[in-house]
C-alpha positions as CSV (number, residue, x, y, z in Angstrom):
1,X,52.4,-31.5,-128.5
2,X,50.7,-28.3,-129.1
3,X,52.5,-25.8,-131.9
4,X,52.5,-22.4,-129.9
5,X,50.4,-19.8,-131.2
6,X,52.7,-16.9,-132.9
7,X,51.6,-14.0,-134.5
8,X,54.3,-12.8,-137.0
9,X,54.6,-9.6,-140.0
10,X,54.7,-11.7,-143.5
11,X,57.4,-10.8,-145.6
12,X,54.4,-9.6,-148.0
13,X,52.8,-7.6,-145.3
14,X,56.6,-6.0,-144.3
15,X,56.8,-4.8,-148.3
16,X,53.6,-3.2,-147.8
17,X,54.4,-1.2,-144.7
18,X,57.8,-0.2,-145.5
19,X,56.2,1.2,-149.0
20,X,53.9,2.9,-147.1
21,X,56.4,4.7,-145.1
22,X,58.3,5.3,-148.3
23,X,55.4,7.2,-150.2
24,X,54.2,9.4,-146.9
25,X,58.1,10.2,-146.4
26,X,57.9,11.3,-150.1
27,X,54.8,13.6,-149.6
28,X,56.6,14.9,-146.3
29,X,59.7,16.1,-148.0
30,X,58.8,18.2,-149.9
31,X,56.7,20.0,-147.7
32,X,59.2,20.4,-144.8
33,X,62.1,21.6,-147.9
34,X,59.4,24.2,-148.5
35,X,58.9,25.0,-145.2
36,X,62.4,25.3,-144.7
37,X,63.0,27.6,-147.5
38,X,60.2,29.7,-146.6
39,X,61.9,30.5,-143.1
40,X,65.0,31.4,-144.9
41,X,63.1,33.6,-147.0
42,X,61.4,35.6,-144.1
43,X,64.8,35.8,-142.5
44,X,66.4,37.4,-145.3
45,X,63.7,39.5,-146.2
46,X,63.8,40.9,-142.4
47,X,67.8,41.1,-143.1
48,X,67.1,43.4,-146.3
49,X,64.6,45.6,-144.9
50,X,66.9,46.4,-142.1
51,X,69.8,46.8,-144.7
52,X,67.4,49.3,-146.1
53,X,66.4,51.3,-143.3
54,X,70.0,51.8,-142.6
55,X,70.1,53.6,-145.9
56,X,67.1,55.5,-145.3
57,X,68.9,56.7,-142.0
58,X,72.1,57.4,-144.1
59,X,70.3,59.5,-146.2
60,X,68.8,61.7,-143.4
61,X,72.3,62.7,-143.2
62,X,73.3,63.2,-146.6
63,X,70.7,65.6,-148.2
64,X,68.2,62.4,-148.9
65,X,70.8,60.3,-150.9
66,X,70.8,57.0,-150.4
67,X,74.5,55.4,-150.0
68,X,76.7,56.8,-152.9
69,X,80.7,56.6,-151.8
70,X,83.2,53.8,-151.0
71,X,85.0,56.0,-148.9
72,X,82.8,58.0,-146.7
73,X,85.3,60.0,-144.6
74,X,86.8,61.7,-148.1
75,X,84.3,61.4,-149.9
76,X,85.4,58.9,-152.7
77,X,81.8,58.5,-155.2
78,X,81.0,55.1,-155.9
79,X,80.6,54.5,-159.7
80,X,79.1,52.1,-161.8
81,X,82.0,50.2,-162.1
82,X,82.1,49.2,-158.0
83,X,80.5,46.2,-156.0
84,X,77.9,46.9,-154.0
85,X,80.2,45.6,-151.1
86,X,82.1,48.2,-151.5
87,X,79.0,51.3,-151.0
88,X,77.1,49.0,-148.3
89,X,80.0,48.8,-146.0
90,X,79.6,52.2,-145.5
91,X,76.2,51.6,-143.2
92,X,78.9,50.5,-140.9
93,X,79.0,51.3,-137.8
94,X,77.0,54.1,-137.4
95,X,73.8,52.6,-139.0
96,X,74.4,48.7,-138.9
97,X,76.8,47.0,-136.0
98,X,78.4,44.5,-138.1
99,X,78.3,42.4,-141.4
100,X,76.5,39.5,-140.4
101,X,73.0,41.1,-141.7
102,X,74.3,41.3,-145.2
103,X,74.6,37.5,-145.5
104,X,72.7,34.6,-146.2
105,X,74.2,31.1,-145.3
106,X,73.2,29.2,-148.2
107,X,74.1,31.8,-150.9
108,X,77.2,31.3,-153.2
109,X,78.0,35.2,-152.5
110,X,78.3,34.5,-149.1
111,X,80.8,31.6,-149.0
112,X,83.3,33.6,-146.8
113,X,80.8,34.9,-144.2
114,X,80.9,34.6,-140.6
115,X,84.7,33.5,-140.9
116,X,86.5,35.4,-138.0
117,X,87.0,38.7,-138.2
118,X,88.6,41.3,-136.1
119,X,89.5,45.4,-136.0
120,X,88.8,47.0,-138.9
121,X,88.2,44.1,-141.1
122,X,84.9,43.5,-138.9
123,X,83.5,46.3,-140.5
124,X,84.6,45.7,-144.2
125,X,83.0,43.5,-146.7
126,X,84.9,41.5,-148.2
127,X,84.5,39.5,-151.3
128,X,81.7,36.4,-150.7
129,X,80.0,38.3,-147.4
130,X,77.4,40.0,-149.0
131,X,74.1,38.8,-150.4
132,X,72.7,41.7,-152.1
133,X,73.1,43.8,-154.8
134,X,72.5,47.5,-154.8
135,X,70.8,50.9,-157.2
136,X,73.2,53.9,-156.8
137,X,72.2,57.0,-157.5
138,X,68.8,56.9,-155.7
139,X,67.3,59.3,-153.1
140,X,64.8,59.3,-150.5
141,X,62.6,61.3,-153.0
142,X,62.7,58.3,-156.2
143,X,59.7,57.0,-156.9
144,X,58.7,54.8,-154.2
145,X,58.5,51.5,-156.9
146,X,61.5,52.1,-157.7
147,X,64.3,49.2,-157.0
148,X,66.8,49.9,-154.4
149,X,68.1,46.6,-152.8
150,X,67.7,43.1,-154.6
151,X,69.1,39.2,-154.1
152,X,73.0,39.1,-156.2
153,X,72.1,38.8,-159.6
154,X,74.0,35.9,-161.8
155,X,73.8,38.6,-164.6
156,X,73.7,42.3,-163.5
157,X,73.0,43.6,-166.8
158,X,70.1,41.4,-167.5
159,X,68.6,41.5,-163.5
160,X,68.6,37.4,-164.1
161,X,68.8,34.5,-162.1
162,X,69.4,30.6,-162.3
163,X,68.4,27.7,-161.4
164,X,71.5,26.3,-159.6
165,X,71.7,27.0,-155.8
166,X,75.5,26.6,-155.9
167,X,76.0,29.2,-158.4
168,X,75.7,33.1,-157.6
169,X,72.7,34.2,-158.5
170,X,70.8,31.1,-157.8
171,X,69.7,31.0,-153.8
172,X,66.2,31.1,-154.4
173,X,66.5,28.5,-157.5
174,X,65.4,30.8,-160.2
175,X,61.7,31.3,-158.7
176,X,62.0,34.3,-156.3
177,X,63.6,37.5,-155.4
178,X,64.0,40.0,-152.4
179,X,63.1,43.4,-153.4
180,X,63.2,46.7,-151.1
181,X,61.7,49.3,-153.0
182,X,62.5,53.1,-152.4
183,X,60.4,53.6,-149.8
184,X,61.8,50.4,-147.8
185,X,59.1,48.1,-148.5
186,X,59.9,44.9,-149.9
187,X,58.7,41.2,-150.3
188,X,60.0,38.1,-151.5
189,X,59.0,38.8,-155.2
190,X,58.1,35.5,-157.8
191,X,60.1,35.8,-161.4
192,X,58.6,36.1,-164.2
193,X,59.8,35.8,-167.6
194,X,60.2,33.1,-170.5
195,X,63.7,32.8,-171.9
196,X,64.7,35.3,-168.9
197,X,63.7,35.7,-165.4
198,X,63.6,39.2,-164.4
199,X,62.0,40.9,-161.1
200,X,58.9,41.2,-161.8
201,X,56.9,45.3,-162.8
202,X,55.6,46.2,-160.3
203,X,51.2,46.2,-160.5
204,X,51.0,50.2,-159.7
205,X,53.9,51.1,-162.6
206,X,53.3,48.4,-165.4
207,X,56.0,51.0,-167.5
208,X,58.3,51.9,-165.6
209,X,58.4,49.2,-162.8
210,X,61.0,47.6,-160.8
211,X,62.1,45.0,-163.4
212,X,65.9,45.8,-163.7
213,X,66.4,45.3,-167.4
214,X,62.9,44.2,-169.8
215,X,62.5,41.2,-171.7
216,X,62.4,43.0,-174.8
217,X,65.8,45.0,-174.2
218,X,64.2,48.5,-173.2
219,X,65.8,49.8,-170.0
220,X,63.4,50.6,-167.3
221,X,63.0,54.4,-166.7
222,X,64.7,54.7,-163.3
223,X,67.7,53.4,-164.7
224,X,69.1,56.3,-166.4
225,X,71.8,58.5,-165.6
226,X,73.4,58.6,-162.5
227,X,72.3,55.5,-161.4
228,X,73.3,52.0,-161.8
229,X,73.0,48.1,-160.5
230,X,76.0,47.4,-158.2
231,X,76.0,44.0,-157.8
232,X,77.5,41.8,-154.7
233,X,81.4,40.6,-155.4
């Protein structure tokens, strides 16, 4: 009797494949996590810009100041003591048609957005729905460097971040920030910094730049009286 003729994988030659597949799946992570993140970042960034056009058409209508009250209809000044929530809210209606711009899904300020929200509570922003902290006191004239919108810091006073995605502060890890400057430009900006990570000065105003608060302590010209860093609640 003739032994048929089969062609079979060796248990050594399976090992090899199935490593194979392991190292190209760990090249191919990575890259698609990065990928990923870099659509999230273009998305937000488009979010913010339009966050910050809707100021720039706010202040068209209030003698060139960017949004300064709580409480539009009387009048109530924000101060340096509110949440940027609270002063960006006021974009809606009649420069933004709902809340859903000021999120981002993955943030740990924005754990309560997109939960259902009728009448006037659709145009309020409540605590965890926002993404982004705020400058008051600014104006359509400020130096065009100048800082007006930013990713929630996880410490205001220090413009810092972390490294801990769950955590406020930490959406983009620790290694990048959305800026819109004064004159509504903005990019996804790398941090900088050793034993703090700051937004970065900006290469046309090396003095005064957009960092929020120096390395060395010094705070940055354009934060002086008047204005202040409202961040997200």
């Amino acid at each position: 009797m003739k032994t048929p003729n089969q062609k079979a994988f060796t248990l050594i030659e399976l090992l090899v494949v199935i490593s194979i597949i392991a190292i190209l799946a760990g090249i191919a992570l990575p890259a698609f996590t990065a990928v990923q993140t870099k659509g999230a970042q273009t998305k937000a960034l488009s979010n913010a810009k339009q966050i910050g056009m809707a100021c720039k058409l706010f202040a068209g209508d209030y003698n060139g100041n960017f949004p300064l009250y709580t409480d539009v209809a009387n009048k109530t000044l924000a101060t340096n003591g509110s949440d940027s929530n609270a002063v960006l809210q006021t974009l809606m209606p009649d420069y933004l048609p709902d809340k859903s711009i000021f999120a981002i899904p993955k943030s740990a300020f924005c754990r309560n957005a997109g939960t259902a929200s009728t009448g006037a509570n659709a145009l309020l922003l409540n605590a965890l729905e926002n993404e982004w902290a705020y400058v008051l006191g600014l104006t359509d004239t400020s130096n065009s460097q100048w800082p007006l919108i930013a990713s929630g810091f996880a410490a205001p006073a220090a413009g810092t971040y972390v490294d801990d995605e769950t955590a406020q502060g930490g959406i983009w890890r620790n290694k990048a920030a959305i800026v819109i400057r004064c004159d509504i430009s903005g990019k996804v900006e790398k941090l900088v910094g050793t034993t703090t990570k700051v937004v970065p000065r900006s290469d046309s105003d090396p003095t005064n730049a957009f960092v929020y608060t120096a390395a060395s302590g010094n705070v940055p010209a354009w934060l002086g009286a008047g204005t202040s860093v409202l961040n997200p609640k």
